[in-house]
N, C-alpha and C positions, 0 to 999 in steps of 0.2 A: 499867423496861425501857429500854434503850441501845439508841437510833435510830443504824443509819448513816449514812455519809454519803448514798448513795443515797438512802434513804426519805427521809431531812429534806429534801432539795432537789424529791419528790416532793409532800411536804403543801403546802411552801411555794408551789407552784405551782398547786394547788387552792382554795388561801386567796386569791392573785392573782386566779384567774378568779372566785371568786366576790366578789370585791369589785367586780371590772371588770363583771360581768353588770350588762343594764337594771333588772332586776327588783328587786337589790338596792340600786340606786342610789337608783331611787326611791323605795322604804321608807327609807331615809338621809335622805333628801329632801323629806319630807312638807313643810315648812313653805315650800318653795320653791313659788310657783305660775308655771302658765304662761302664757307673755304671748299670748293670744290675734290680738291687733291683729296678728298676720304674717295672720291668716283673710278679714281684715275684706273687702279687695277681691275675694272670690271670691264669687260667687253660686251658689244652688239652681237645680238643672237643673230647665223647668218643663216636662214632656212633653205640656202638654194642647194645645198646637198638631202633636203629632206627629200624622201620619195612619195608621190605619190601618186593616186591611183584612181581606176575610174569606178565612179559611185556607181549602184545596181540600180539604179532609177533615175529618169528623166521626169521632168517638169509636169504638171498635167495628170498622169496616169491613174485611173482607178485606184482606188485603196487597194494596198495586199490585203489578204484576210488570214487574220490569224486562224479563228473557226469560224467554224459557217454550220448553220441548218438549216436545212429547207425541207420543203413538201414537192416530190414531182406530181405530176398528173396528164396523162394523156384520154383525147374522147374516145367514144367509137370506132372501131374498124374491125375489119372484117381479115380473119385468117387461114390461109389454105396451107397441107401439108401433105406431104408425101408419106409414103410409107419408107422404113426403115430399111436398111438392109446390110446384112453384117455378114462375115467383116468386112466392111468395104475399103480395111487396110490391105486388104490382098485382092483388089481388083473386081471385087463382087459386087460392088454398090454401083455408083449413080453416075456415068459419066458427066464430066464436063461439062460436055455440048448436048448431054441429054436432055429431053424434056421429058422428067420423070411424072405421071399421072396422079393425080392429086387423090388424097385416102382418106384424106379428116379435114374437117371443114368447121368454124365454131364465131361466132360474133364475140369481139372482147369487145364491153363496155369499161372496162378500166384498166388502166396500164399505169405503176408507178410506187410510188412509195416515199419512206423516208429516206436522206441523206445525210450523210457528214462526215466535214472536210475539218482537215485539222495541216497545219503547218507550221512548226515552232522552232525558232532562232535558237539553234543550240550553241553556236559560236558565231560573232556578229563582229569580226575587227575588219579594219581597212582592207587587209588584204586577203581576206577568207571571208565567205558567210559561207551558212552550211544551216539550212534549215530541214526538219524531219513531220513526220503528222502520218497517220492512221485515219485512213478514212474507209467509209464504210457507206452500200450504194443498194437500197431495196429497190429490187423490179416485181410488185407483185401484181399478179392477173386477176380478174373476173373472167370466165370464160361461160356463155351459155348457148343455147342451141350448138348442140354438138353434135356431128354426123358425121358416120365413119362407117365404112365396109370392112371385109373381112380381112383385111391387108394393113388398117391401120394400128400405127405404133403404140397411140393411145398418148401422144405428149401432149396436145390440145388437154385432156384429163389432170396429168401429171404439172403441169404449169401453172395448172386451175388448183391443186391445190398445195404447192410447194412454193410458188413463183421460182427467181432467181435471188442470188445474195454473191455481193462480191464485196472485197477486205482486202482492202492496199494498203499497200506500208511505200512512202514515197520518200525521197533524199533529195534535196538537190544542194549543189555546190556552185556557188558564184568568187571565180579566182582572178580578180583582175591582174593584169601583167605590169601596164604602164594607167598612165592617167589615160590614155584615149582606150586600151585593149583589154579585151578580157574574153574569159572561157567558159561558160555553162556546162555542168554537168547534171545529167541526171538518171536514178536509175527506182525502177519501181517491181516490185514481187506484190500479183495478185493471184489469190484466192477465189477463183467464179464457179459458182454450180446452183445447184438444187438442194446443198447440206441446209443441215437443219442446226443444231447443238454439236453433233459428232462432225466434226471435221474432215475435210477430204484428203488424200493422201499427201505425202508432202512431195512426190514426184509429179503432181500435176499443178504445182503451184508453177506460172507460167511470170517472167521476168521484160521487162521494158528496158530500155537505155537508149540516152539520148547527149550526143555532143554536140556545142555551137558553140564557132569562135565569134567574137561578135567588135564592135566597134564603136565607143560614146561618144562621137562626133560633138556635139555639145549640149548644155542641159536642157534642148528639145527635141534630139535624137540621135539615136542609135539604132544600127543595122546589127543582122546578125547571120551566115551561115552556119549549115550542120548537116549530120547525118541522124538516123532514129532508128532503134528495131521497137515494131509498135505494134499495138494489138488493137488502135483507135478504131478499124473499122470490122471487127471481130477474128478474122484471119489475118496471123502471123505476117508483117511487112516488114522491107527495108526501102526508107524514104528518104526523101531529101527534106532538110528544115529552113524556114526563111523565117526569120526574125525583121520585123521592120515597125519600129516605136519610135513618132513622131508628135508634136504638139506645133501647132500656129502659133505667130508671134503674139496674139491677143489672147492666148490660152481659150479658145473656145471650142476649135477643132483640132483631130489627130486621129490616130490611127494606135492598135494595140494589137497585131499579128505576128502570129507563131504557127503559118503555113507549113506542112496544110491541116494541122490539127485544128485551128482556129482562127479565125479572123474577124477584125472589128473597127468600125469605123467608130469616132466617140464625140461625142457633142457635150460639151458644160456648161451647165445653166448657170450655174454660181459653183462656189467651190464647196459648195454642200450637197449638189445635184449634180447628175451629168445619166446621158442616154447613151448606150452601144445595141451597136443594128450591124449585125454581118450572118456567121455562120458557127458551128462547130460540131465536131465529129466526136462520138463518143458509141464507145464497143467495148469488148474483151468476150475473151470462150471461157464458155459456161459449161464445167461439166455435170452431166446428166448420169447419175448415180445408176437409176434402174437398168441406163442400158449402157452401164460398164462392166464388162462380162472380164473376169480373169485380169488381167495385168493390164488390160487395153482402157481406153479412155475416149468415152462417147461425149464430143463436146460439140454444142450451136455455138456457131459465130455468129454473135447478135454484134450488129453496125448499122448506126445510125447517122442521120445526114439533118440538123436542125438550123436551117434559117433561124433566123428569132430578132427580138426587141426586148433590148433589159433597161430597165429603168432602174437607178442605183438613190438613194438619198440617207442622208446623214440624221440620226434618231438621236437621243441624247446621250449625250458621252460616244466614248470610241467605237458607236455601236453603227451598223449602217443595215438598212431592210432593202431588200433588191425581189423585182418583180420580172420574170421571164414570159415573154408571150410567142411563140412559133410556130411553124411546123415540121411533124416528126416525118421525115421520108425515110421508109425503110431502104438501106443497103445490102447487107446479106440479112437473113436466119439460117442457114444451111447449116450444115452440120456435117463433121467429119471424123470418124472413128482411126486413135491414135494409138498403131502397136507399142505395145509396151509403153505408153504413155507419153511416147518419146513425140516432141514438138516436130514437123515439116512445113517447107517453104512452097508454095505451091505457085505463089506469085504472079503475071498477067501470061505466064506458057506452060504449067506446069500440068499433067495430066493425071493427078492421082485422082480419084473417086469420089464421091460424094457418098455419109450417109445417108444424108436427106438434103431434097430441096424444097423449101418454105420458101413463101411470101406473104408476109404483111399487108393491110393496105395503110394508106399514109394517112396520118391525124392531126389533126391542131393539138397542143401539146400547150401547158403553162407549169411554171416554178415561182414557188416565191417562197421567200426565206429572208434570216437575218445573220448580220454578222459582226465579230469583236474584230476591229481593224487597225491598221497602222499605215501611215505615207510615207 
């Protein structure tokens, strides 16, 4: 066969690169060795002086959520209230141990609103994180059939058409010590009432803080101790806090608890799906603008008590939809008028007054929402 010119200047050029290749060179090359002594002044990297430290997350666990929105929703129930009485910062209101006579009475058919959570990494190294987010939490009512003598406050009315609105600004800090120890910080300033666009004072902006030393045992669990000043069940506490985040060696089951604000047993179907079934408490005091007379501060400790079923699953991209299904058991509504706005600890002995005493009755309650996420 008669190469043309074309093809012969194509092989010939084949033949060039593979002569030129590494590959070939050194097979040519074998008896050529290499001079090592270029190596000699470089040393092995020796990392046993590095430090470090233990990761903010175990194997297993729920996404964080960057944001999150959701829709709450509670059914039916039925509400009873007392009449008001002021100031019951000086001893005029409601004892204790009284059982003060019910003045307004009203059927809500709906309880809830919209939500949003926000959390964001503003410093994220080994040994700091430090995440921040604004979050914002509608409670609003339908209230009908309402009935009221001549003694009531008229908040049944007032609720019906203002609801509630609370606006937190949260911080938390996670400061590992060693590879196994580390310290949880957190602290939160929220904003509860009946405002509307005009804003509440800024001495009734009411403040959270919560410390836990805790312990990463290894990447399927960690324990934690603490202490908390909390507003989780409407009136002002100081609690103890138990951290306990575990995962099975088959990743299927665990636990995600931060007693006694929450606790959760957790089940994962794949690692796109997973169920939590336990509890959690959520409250804050809500000041009530109409009946904050002069410098004082008429606020409900709204605290709630929600068994529940959250079903969690992974939607496309970093996005996840989570469906809540429970029930809401009323804790407090009572209400307690604050001289000079100034907070007090009333605690499981303390004797100051009541403005009011409410009760709620208990409802099936559902959430469901979506969220931008990170593991």
């Amino acid at each position: 066969m008669v190469l043309d010119k074309k093809m012969k200047h194509i092989y010939w050029l084949l033949f060039l690169a593979v002569l030129a290749s590494p590959q070939w060179a050194i097979a040519q090359d074998e008896d050529d060795e290499e001079d090592w002594s270029m190596y000699e002044e470089l040393e092995l990297v020796d990392d046993s002086n590095v430090k470090r430290y233990a990761k903010p997350t175990i194997v297993g666990l729920s996404p964080t959520r960057f944001l999150s929105v959701s829709w709450d929703m509670q059914m039916p129930y039925d509400m009873s209230l007392s009449a008001a009485r002021f100031p019951a910062s000086q001893g005029t209101g409601w004892g204790v141990d009284e059982s003060a006579p019910i003045s307004e009475t009203g059927t809500v058919n709906f309880t809830g609103g919209f939500r949003f959570n926000s959390s964001i990494p503003i410093i994220s190294k080994s040994n700091i994180v430090w995440q921040s987010g604004l979050n914002y939490m509608r409670v609003g009512y339908n209230i009908s059939d309402i009935q009221a003598d001549g003694n009531a406050s008229g908040l049944a009315s007032i609720l019906n058409e203002t609801g509630l609105n609370n606006l937190n600004w949260t911080n938390t800090f996670y400061v590992p010590m060693t590879e196994e120890n580390f310290f949880i910080f957190q602290g939160l300033l929220d904003m509860s009432g009946n405002y509307g666009f005009s804003l509440q004072p800024f001495n009734t902006i009411r403040w959270s803080l919560a410390a836990v030393y805790g312990k990463r045992v290894n990447e399927r669990k960690r324990w934690g101790l603490g202490l908390a000043r909390t507003y989780r069940v409407g009136n002002l506490n100081y609690v103890p806090v138990v951290m306990y985040d575990v995962t099975s060696a088959d990743r299927k089951w665990g636990t995600e608890i931060l007693f006694p604000a929450r606790a959760h047993g957790r089940y994962n179907f794949n690692k796109n799906s997973l169920l939590l079934f336990g509890y959690e408490l959520e409250g804050q005091s809500y000041r009530i603008d109409e009946f904050s007379f002069g410098n004082n501060s008429f606020e409900i400790r709204r605290g709630e008590l929600r068994p529940r079923l959250e079903f969690q699953k992974q939607i496309p991209g970093p996005f996840w939809a989570h469906f809540q299904a429970g029930y809401r058991i009323d804790w407090t509504f009572n209400a307690d008028e604050l001289s000079g706005s100034r907070e007090f600890f009333r605690g499981f002995f303390g004797t100051q007054d009541f403005g009011m005493i409410n009760s709620l009755g208990n409802a099936a309650y559902f959430n469901v929402g979506i969220s931008f996420v990170t593991f």
